[in-house]
Backbone and ligand atoms as CSV (ligand in chain L), in Angstrom:
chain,resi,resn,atom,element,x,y,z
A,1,UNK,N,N,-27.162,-59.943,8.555
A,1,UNK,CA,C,-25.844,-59.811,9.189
A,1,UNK,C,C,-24.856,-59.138,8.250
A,2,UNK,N,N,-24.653,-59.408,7.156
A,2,UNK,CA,C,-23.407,-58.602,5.867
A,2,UNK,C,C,-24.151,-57.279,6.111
A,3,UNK,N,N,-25.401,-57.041,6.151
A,3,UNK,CA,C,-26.023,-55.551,5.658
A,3,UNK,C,C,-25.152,-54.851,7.165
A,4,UNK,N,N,-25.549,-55.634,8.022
A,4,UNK,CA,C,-24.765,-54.729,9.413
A,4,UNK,C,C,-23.439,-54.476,9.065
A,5,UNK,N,N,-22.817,-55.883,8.545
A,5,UNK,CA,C,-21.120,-55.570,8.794
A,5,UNK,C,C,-20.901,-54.844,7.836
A,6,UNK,N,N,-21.747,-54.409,6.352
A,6,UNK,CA,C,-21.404,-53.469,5.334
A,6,UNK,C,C,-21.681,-52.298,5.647
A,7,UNK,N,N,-22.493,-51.930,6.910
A,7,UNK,CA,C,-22.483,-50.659,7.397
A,7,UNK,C,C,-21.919,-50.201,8.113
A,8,UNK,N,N,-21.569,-51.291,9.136
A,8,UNK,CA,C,-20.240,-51.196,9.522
A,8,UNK,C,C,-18.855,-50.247,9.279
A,9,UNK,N,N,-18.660,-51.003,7.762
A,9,UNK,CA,C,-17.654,-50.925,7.142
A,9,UNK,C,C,-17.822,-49.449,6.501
A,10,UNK,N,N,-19.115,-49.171,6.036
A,10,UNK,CA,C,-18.747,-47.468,5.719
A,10,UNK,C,C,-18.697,-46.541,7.110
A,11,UNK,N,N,-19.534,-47.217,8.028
A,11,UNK,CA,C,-19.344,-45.805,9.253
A,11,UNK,C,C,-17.759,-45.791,9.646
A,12,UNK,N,N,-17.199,-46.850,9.725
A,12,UNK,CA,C,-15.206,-46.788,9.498
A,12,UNK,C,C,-14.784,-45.709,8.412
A,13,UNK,N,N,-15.127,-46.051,7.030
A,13,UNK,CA,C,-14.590,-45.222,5.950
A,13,UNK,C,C,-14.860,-44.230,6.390
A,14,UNK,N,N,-16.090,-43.442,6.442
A,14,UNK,CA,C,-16.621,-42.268,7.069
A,14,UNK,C,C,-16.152,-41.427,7.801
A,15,UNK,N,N,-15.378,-42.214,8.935
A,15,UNK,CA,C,-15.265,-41.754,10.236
A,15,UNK,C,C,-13.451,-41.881,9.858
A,16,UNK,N,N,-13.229,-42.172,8.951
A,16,UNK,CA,C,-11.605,-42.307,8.808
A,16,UNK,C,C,-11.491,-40.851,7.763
A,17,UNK,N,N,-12.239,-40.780,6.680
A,17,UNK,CA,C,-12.532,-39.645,6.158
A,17,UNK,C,C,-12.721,-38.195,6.342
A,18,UNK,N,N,-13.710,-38.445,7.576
A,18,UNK,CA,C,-14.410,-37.276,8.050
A,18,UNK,C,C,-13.402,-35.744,8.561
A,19,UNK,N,N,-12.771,-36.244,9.332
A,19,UNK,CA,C,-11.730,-35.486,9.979
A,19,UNK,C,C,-10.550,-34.955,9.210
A,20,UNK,N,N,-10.454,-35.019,8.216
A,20,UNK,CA,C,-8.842,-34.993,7.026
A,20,UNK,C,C,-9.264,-33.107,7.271
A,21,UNK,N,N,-8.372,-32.839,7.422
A,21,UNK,CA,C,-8.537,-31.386,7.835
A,21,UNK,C,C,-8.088,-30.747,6.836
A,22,UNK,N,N,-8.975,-29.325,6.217
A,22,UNK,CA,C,-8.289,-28.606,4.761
A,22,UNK,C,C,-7.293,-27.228,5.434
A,23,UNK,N,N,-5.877,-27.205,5.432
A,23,UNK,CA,C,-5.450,-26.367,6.248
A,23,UNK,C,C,-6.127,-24.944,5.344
A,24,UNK,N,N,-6.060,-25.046,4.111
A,24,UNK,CA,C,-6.124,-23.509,3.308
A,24,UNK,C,C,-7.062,-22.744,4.585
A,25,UNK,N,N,-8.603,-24.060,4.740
A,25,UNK,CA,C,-9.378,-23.186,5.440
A,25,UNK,C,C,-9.627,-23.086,6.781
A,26,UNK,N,N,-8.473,-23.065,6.995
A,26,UNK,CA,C,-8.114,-22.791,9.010
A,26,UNK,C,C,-8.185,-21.369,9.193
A,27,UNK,N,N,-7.784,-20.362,8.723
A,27,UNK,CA,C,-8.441,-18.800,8.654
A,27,UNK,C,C,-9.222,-18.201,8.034
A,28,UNK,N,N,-10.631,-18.791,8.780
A,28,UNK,CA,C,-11.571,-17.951,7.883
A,28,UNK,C,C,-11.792,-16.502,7.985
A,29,UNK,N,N,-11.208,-16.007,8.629
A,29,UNK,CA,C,-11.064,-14.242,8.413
A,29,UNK,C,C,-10.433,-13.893,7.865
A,30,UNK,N,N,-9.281,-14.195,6.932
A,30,UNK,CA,C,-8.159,-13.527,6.826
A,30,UNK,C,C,-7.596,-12.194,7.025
A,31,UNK,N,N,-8.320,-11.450,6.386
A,31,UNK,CA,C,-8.340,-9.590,6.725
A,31,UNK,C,C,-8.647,-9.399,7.895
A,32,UNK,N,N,-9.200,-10.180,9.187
A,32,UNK,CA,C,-9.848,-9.194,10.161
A,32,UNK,C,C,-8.720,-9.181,11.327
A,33,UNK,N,N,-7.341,-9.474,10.958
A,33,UNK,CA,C,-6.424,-9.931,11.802
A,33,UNK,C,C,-5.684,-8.761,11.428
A,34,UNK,N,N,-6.012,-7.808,10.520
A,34,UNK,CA,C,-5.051,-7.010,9.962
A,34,UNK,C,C,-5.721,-6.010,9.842
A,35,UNK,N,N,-6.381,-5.470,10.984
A,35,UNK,CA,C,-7.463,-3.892,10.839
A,35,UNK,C,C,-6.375,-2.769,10.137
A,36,UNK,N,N,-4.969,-3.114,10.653
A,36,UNK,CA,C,-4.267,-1.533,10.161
A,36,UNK,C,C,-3.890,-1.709,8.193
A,37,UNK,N,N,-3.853,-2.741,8.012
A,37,UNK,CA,C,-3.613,-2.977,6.686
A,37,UNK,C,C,-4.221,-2.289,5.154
A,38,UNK,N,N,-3.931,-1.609,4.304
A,38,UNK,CA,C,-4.685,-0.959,3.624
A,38,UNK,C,C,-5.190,-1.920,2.455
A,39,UNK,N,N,-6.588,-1.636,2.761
A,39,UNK,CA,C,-7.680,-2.818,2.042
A,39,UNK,C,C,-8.059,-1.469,0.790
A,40,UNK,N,N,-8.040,-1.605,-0.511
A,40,UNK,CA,C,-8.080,-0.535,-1.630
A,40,UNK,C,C,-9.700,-0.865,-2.194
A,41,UNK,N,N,-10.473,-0.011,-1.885
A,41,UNK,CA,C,-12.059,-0.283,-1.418
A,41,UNK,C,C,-12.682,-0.384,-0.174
A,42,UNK,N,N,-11.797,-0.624,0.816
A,42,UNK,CA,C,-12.641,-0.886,2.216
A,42,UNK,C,C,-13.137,0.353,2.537
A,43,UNK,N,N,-12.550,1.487,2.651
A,43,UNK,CA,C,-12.646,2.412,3.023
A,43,UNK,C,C,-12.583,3.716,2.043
A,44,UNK,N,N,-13.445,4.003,1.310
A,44,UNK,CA,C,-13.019,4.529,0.061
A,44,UNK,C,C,-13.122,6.170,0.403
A,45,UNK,N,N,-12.077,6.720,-0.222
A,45,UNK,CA,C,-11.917,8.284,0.040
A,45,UNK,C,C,-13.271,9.067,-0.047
A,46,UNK,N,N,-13.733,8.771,-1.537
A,46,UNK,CA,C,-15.236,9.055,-1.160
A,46,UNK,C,C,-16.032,8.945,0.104
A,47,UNK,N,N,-16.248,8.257,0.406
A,47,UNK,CA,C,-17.255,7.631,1.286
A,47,UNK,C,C,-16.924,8.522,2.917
A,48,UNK,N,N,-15.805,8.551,3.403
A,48,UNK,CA,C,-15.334,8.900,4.419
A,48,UNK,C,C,-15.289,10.537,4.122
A,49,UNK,N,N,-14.597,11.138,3.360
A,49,UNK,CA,C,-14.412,12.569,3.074
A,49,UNK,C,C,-15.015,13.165,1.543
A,50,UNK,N,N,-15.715,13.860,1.360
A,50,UNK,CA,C,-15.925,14.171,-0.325
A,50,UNK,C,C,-15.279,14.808,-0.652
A,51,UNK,N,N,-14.164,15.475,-0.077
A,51,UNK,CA,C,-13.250,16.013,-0.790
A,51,UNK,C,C,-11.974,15.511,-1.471
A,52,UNK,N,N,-12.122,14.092,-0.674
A,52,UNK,CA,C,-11.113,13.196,-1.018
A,52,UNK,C,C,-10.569,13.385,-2.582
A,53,UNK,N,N,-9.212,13.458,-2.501
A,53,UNK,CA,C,-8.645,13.807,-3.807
A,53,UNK,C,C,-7.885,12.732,-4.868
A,54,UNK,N,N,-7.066,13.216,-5.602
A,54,UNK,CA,C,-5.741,12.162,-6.190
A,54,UNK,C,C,-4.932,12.641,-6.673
A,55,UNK,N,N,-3.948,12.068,-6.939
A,55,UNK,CA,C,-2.803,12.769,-7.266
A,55,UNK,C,C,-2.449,13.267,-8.660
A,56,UNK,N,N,-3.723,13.136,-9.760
A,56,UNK,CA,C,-4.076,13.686,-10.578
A,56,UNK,C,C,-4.369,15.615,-10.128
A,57,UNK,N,N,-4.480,15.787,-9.092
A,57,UNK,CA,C,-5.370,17.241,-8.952
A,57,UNK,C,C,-4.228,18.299,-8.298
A,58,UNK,N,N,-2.823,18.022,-8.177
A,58,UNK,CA,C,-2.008,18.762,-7.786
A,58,UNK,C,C,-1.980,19.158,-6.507
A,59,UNK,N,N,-1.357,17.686,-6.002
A,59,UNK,CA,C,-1.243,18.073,-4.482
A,59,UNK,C,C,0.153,18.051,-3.637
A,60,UNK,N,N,1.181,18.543,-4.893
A,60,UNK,CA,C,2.599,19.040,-4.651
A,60,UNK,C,C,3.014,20.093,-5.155
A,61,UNK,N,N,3.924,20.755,-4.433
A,61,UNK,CA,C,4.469,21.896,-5.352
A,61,UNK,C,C,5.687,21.608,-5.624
A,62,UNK,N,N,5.920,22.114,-7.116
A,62,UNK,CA,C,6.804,22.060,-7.686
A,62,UNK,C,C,8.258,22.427,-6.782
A,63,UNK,N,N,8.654,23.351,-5.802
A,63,UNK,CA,C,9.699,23.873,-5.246
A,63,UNK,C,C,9.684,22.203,-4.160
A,64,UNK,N,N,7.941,21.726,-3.750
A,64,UNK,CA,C,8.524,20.732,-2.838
A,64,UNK,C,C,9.273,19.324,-3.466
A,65,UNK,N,N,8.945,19.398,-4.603
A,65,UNK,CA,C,9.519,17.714,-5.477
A,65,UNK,C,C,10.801,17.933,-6.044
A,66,UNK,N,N,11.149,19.585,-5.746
A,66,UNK,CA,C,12.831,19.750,-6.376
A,66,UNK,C,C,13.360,19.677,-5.083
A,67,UNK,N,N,13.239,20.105,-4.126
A,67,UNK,CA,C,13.291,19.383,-2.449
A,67,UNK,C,C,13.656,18.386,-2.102
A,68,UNK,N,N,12.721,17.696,-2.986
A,68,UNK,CA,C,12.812,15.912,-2.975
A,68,UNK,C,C,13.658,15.102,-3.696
A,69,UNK,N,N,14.042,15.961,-4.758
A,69,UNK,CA,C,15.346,15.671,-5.981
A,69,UNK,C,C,16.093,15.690,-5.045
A,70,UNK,N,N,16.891,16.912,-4.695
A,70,UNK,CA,C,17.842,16.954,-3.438
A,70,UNK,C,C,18.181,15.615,-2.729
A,71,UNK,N,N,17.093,15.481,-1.900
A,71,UNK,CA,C,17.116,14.932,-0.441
A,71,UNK,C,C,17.307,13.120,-1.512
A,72,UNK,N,N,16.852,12.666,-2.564
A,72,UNK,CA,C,16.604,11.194,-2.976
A,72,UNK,C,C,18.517,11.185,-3.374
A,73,UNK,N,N,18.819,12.427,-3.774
A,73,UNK,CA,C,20.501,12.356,-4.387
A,73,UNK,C,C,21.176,11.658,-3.291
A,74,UNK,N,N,20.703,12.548,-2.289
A,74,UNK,CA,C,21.562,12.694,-1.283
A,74,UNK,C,C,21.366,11.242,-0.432
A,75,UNK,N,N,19.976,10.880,-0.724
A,75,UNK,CA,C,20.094,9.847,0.478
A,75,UNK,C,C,19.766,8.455,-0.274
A,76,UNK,N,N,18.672,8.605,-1.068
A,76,UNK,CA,C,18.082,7.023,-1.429
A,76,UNK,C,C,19.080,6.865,-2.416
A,77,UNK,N,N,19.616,7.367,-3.545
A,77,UNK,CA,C,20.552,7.308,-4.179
A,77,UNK,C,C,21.467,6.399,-4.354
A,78,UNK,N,N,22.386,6.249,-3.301
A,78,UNK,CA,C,22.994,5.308,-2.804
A,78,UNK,C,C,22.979,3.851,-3.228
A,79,UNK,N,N,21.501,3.337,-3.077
A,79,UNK,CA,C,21.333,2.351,-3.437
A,79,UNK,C,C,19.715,2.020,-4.422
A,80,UNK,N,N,19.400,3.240,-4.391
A,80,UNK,CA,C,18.050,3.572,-5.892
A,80,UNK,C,C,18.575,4.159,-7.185
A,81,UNK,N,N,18.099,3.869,-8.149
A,81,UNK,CA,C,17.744,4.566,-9.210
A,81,UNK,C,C,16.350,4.950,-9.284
A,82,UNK,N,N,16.019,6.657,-9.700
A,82,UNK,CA,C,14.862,6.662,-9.812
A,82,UNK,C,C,14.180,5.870,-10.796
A,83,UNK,N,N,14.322,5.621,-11.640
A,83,UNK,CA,C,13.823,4.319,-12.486
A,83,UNK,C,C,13.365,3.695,-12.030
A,84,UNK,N,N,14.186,3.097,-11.108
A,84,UNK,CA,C,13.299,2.036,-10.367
A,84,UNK,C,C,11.632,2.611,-9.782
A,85,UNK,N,N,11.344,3.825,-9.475
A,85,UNK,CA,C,10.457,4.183,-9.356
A,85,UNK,C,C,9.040,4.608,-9.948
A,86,UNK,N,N,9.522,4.614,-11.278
A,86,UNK,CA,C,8.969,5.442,-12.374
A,86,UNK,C,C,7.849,3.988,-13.343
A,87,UNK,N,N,7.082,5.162,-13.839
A,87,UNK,CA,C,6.212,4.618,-14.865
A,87,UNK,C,C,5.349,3.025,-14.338
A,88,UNK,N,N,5.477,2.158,-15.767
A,88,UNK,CA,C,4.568,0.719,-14.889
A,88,UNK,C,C,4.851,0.167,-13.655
A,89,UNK,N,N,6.699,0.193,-13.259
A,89,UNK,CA,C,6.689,-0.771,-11.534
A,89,UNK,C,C,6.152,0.149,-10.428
A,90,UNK,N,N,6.233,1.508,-10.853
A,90,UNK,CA,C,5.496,2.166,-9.841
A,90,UNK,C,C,4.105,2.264,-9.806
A,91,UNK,N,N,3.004,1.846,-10.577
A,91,UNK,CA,C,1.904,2.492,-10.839
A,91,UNK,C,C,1.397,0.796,-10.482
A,92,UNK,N,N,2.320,-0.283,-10.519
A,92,UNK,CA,C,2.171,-1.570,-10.129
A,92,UNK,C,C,1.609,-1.717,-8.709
A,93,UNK,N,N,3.097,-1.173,-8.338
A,93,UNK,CA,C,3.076,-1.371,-6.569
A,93,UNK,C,C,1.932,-0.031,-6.101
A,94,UNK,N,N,1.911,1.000,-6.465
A,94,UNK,CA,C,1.060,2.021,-5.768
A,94,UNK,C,C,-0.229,2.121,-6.056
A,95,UNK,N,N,-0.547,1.935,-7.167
A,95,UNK,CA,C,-1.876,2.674,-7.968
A,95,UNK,C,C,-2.994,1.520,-7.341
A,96,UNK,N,N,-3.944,2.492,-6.319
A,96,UNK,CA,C,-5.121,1.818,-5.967
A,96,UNK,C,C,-4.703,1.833,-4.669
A,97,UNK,N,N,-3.672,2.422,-3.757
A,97,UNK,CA,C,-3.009,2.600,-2.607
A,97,UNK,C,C,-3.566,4.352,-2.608
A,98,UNK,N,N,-2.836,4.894,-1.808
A,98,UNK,CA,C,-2.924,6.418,-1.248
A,98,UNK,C,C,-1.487,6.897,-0.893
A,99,UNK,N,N,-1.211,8.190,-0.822
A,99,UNK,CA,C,-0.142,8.732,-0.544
A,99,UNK,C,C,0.223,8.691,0.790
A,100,UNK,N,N,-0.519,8.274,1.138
A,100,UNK,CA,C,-0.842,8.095,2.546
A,100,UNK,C,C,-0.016,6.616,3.288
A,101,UNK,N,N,-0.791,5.493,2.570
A,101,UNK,CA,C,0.350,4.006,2.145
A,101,UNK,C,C,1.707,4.655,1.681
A,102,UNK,N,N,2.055,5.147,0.725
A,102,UNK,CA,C,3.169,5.294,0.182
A,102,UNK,C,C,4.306,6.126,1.722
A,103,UNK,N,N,3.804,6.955,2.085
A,103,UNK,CA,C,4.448,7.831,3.457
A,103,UNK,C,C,4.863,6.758,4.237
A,104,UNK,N,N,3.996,6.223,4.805
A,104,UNK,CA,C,4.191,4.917,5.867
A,104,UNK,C,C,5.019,4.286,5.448
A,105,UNK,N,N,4.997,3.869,4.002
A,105,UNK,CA,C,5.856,2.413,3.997
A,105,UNK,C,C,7.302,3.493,3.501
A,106,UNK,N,N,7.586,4.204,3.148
A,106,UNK,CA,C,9.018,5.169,2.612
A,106,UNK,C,C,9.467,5.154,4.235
A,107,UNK,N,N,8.324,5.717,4.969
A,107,UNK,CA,C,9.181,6.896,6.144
A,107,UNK,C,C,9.249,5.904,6.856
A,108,UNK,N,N,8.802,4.559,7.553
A,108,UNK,CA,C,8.989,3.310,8.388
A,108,UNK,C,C,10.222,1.998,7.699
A,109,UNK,N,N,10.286,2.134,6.455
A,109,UNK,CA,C,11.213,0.956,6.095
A,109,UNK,C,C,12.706,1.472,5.402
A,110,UNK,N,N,12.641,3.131,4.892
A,110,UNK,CA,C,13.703,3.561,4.638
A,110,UNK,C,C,14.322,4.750,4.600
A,111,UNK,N,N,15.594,5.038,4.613
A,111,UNK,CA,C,16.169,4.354,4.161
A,111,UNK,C,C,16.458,2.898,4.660
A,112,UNK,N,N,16.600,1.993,3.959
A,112,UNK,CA,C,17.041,0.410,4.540
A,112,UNK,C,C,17.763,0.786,5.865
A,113,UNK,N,N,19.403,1.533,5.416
A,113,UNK,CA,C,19.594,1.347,6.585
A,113,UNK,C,C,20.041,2.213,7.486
A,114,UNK,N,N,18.471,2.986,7.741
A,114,UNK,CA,C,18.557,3.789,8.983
A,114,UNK,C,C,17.347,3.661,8.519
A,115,UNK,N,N,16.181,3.373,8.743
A,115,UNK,CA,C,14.805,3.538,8.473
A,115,UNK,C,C,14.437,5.184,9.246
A,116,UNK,N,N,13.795,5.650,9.081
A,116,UNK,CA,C,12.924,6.412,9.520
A,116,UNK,C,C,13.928,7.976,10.060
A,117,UNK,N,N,15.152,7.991,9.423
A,117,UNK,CA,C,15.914,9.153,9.720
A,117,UNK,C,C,15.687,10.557,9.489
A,118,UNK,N,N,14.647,10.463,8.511
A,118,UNK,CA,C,15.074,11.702,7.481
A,118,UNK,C,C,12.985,11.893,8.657
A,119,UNK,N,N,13.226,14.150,8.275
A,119,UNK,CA,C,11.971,14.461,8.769
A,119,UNK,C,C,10.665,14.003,8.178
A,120,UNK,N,N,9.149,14.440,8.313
A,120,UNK,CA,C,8.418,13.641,7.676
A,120,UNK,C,C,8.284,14.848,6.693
A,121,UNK,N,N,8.948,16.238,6.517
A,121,UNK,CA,C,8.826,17.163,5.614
A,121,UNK,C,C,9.995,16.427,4.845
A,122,UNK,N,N,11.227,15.909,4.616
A,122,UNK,CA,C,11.393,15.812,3.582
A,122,UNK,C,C,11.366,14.453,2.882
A,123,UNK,N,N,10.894,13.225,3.966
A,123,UNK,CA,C,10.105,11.826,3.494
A,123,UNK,C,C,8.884,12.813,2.465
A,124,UNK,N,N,7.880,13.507,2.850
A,124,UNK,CA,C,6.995,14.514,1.862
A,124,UNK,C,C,7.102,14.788,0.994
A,125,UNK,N,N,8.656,15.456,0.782
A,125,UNK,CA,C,9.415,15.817,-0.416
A,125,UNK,C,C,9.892,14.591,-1.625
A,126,UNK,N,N,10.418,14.135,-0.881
A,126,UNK,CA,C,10.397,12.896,-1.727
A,126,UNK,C,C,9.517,12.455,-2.480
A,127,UNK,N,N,8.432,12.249,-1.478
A,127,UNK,CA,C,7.552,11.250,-2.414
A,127,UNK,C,C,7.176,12.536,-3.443
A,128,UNK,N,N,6.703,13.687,-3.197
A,128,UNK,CA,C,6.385,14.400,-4.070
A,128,UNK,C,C,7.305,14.411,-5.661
A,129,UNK,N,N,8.789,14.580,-5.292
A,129,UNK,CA,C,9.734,14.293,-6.251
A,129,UNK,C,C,9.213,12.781,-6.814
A,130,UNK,N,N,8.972,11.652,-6.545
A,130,UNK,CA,C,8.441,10.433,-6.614
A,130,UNK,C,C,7.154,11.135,-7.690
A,131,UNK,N,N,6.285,11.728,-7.085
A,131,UNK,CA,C,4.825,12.115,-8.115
A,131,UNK,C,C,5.228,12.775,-9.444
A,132,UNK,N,N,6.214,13.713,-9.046
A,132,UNK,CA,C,6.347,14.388,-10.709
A,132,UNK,C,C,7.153,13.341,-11.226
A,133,UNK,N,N,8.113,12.698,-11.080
A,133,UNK,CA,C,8.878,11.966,-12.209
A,133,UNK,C,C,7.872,10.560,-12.769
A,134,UNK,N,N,6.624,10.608,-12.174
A,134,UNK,CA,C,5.628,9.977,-12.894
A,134,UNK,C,C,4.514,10.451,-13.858
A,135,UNK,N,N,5.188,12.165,-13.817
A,135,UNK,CA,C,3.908,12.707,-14.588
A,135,UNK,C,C,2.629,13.494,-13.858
A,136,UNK,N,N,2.325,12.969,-12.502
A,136,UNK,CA,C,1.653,13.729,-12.057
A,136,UNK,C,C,1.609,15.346,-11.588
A,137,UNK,N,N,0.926,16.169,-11.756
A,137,UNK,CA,C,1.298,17.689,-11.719
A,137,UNK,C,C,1.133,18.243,-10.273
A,138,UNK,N,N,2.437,19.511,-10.755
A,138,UNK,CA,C,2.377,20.086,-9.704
A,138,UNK,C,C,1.480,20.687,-9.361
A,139,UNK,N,N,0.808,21.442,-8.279
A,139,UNK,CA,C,-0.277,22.723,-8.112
A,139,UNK,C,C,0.317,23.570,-6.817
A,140,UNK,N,N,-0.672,24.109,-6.530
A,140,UNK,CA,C,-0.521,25.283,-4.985
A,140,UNK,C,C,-0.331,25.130,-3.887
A,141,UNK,N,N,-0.282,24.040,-3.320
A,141,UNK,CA,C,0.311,23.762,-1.991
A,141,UNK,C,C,0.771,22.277,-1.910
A,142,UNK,N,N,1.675,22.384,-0.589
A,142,UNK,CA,C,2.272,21.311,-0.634
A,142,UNK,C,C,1.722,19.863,-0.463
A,143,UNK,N,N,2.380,18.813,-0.544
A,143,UNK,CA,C,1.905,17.404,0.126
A,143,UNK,C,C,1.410,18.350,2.051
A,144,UNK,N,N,0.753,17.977,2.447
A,144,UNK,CA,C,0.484,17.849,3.763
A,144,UNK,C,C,1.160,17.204,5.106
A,145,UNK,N,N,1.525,17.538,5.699
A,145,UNK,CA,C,2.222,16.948,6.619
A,145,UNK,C,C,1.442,15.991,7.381
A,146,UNK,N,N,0.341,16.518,7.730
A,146,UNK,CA,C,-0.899,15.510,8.356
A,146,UNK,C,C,-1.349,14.416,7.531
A,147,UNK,N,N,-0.751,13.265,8.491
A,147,UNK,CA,C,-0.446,12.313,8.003
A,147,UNK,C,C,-2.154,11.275,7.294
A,148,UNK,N,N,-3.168,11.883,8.103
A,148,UNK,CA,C,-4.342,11.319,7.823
A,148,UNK,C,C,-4.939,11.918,6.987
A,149,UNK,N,N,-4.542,13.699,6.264
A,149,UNK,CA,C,-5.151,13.764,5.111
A,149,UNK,C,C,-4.680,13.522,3.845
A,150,UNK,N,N,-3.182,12.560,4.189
A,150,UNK,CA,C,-2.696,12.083,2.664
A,150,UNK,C,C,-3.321,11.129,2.625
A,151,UNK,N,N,-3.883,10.105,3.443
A,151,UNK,CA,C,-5.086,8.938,3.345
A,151,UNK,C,C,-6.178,9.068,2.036
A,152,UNK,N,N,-6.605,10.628,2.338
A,152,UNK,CA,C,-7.303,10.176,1.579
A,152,UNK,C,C,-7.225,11.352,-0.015
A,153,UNK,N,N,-5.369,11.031,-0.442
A,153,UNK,CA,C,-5.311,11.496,-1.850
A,153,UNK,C,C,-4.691,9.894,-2.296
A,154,UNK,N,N,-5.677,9.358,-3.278
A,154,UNK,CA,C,-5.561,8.529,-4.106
A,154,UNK,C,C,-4.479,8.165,-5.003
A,155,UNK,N,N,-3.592,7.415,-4.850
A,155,UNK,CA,C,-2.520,6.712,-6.043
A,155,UNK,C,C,-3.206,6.616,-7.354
A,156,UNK,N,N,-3.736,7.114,-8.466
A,156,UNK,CA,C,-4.553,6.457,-9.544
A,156,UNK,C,C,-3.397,6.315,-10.989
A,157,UNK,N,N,-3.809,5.496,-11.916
A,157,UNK,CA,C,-2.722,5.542,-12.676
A,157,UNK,C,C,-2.609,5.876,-13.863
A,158,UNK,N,N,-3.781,7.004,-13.905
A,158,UNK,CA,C,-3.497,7.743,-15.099
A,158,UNK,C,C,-3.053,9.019,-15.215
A,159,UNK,N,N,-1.992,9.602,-15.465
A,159,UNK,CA,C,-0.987,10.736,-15.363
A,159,UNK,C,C,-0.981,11.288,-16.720
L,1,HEC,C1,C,21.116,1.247,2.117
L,1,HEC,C2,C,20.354,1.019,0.914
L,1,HEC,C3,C,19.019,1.739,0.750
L,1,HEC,C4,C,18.771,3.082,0.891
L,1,HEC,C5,C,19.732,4.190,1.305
L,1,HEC,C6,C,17.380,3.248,0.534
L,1,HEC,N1,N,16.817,2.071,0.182
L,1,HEC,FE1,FE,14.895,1.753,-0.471
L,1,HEC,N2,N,15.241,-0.219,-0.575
L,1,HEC,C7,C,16.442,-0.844,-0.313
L,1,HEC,C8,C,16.262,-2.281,-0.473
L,1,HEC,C9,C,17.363,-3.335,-0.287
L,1,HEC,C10,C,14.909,-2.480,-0.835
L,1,HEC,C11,C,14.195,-3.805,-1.115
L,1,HEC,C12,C,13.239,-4.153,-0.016
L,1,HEC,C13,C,13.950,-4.444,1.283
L,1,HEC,O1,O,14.939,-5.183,1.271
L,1,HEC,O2,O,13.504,-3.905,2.304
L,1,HEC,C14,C,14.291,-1.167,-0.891
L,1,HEC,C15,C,12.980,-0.956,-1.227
L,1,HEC,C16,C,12.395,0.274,-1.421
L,1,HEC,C17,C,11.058,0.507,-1.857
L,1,HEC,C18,C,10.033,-0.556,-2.157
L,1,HEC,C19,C,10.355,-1.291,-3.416
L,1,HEC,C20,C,9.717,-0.732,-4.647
L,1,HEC,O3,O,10.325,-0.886,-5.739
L,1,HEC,O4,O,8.609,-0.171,-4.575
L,1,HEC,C21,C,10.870,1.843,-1.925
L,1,HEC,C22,C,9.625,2.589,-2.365
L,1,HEC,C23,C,12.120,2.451,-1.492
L,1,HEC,N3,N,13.032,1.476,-1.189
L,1,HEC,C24,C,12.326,3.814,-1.417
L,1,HEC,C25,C,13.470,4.395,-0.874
L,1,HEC,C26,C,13.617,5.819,-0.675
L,1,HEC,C27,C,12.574,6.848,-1.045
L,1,HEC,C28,C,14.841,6.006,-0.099
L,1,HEC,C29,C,15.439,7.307,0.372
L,1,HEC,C30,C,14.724,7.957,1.465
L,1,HEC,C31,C,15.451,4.685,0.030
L,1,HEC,N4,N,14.594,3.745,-0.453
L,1,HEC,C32,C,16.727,4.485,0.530
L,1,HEC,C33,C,17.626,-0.232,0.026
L,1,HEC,C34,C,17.784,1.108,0.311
C-alpha cells in the first residue's frame, strides 16, 4: 500500500512538473517568419551569381559619390555627421550585409523625416559618397540602379 501511495505521489510531482512551459522555445523557426530579411550566408553572392562582386572592386564613380557629397549636405546633414558613418560604426552595422541592404534601409527609413523622398539615383549617390569616405575605391561605372544587382555587391571590411 505506501509503494502505491509513493507512486502516487511522484505521478502528482510529475504531472505538476511536466507542463512548466519554456517560453524561449515557443518559436522554433525563428528565421522562417522573416523570408525578406537579410540572412549574411543564406544566400551567398557566390552561389547565386559568379560574378557577384564587393565593394572592394569599384563599383562607384567618383563624379557619382561627389553627387552624393552634395545631396548628404543638403539633406542628411541636418541631423548626420558623416562620422557617424565612417570607419568601425560603419563596417559594424554593414560589413557582411550588401549594398543592396544598405539601399533599402537609407531609401525606406530616410530621411527620418520624409523617408523615401529623395530619387533612387541620388539615395545611389549617397551611399556611394557613404563608400568613398570609407576608403573604398572609385572605378568605371556607377552604383546600379537595379535594385537586385546591388544584392549581390558585398559590404566587406577591408578597404
Ligand atoms: C530629420 C532628421 C534626419 C535626417 C534628415 C536623416 N536622418 Fe538618418 N537617422 C535619423 C535618426 C533619428 C536615426 C536613428 C534611427 C531612427 O530613429 O530611425 C537615423 C538613422 C540613420 C541610419 C542608421 C543608423 C546608423 O548609424 O547606421 C542611417 C544609415 C541614416 N540615418 C542615414 C541617413 C541618410 C543617408 C540621410 C540622408 C538621405 C539621413 N539619414 C537623413 C535622423 C535623420
Amino acid at each position: 500500500m505506501a509503494k502505491v501511495v509513493s507512486g502516487l505521489i511522484w505521478a502528482l510531482v510529475l504531472a505538476a512538473c511536466g507542463p512548466v512551459q519554456q517560453p524561449e522555445t515557443a518559436a522554433p523557426f525563428p528565421d522562417s517568419s522573416q523570408p525578406e530579411a537579410a540572412v549574411p550566408g543564406a544566400a551567398t553572392p557566390e552561389a547565386a551569381a559568379p560574378a557577384g562582386s564587393s565593394v572592394l572592386d569599384g563599383v562607384f564613380t567618383a563624379r557619382q559619390a561627389s553627387g552624393g557629397e552634395t545631396s548628404f549636405q543638403q539633406v542628411c546633414a541636418a541631423c548626420h555627421s558623416i562620422t557617424e558613418f565612417r570607419g568601425g560604426r560603419f563596417r559594424l552595422a554593414w560589413a557582411g550585409l550588401t549594398v543592396g541592404d544598405l539601399f533599402q534601409s537609407i531609401s525606406t527609413l530616410m530621411p527620418k523625416d520624409d523617408p523615401g523622398v529623395l530619387s533612387p539615383e541620388e539615395y545611389l549617390a549617397i551611399i556611394s559618397y557613404l563608400l568613398r569616405e570609407n576608403g573604398y575605391p572609385a572605378g568605371e561605372e556607377d552604383l546600379p540602379t537595379d535594385t537586385s544587382a546591388l544584392r549581390y555587391i558585398r559590404i566587406v571590411a577591408g578597404a
